[in-house]
C-alpha positions in Angstrom: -10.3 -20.6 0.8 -10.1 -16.8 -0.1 -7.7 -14.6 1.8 -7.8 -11.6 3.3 -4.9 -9.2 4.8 -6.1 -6.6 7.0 -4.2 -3.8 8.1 -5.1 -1.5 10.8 -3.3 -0.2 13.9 -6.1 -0.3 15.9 -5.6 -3.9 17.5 -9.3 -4.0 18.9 -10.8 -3.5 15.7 -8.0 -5.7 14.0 -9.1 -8.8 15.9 -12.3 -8.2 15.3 -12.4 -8.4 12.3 -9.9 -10.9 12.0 -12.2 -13.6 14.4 -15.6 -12.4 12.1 -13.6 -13.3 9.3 -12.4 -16.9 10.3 -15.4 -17.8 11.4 -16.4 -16.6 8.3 -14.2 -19.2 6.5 -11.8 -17.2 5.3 -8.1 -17.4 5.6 -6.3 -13.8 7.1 -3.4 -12.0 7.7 -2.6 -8.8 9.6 -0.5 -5.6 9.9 -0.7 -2.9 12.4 1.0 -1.0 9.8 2.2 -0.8 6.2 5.3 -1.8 6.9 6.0 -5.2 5.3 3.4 -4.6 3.1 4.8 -5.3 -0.1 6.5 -8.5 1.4 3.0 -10.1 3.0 1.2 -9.2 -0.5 4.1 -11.3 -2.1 4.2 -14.0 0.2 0.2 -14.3 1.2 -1.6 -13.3 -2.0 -4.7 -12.0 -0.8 -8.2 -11.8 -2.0 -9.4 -8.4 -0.4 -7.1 -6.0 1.4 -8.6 -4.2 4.5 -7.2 -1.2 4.7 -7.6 1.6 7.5 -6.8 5.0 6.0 -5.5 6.6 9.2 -2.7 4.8 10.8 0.8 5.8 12.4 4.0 5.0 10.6 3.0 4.2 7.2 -0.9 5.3 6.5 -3.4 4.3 4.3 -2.5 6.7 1.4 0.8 6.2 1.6 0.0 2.5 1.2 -1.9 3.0 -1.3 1.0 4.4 -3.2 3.3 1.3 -2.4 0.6 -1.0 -4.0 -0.2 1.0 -6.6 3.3 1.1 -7.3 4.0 -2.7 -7.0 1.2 -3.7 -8.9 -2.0 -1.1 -9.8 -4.0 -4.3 -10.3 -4.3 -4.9 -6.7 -6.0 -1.5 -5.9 -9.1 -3.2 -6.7 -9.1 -5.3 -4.1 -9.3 -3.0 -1.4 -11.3 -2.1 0.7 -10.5 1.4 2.4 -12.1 1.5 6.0 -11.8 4.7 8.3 -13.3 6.3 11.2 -13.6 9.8 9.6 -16.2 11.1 7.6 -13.9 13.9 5.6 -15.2 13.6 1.8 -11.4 15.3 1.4 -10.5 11.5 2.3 -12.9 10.0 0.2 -11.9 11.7 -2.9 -8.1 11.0 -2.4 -8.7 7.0 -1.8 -10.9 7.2 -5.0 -8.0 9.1 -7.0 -5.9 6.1 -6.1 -8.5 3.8 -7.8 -9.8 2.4 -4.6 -13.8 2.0 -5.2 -14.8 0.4 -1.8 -14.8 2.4 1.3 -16.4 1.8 4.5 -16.5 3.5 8.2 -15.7 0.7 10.3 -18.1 2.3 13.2 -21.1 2.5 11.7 -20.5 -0.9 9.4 -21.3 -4.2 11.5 -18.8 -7.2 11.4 -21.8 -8.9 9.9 -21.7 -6.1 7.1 -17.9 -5.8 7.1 -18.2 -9.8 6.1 -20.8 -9.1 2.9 -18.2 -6.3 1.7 -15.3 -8.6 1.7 -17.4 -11.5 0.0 -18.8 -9.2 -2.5 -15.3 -7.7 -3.0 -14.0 -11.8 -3.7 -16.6 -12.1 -6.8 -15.5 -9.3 -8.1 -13.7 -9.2 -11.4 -10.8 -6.9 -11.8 -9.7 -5.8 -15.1 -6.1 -6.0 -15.7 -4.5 -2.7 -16.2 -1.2 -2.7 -18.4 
């Protein structure tokens, strides 16, 4: 079963996709945050990472940083999903080495889902 983590304060949206997902067949996790990141990664090994870019606390680019920083390799398998359309924001995921990027309100659930399978066939090449 692949596994996904998604992280994204917005608890509505969260669930969401969280329930689109299961019934999807895949197994998830979830942070409202970026706290803990670093220690769910460890301990839950996901497939995809649903990221929101804009979050209190510890944001998506910040995040980004702590993956990149525990492991580059794992930057592609995120997928960055925001609300804003700011190319500004697009440009700074993509200078992290993040290639997928959705807006989560003009993206279905049934959408969302095809991302994150299409995001579990894809091959990432190993960056030493």
């Amino acid at each position: 079963m692949k596994k996904v983590l998604i992280i994204d304060d917005d608890k509505v949206i969260r669930e969401s996709i969280v329930s689109r997902l299961k019934s999807d067949g895949y197994e998830t996790s979830e942070l409202e945050n970026g706290n803990n990141l670093i220690e769910i990664v460890k301990s839950f090994n996901p497939d995809v990472i649903m990221l929101d870019l804009s979050m209190q606390d510890i944001g998506g680019i910040d995040c980004l940083k702590i993956i990149k920083e525990f492991d580059k390799n794992l930057l592609c398998k995120v997928i960055v999903m925001t609300n804003s359309k700011n190319e500004d924001s697009m440009l700074r995921v993509l200078e992290h080495g993040v290639t997928t990027y959705l807006n989560k309100h003009q993206n279905s659930l049934e959408s969302i889902s095809k991302i994150v399978e299409q995001k579990t066939k894809q091959i990432c090449l190993h960056i030493d």
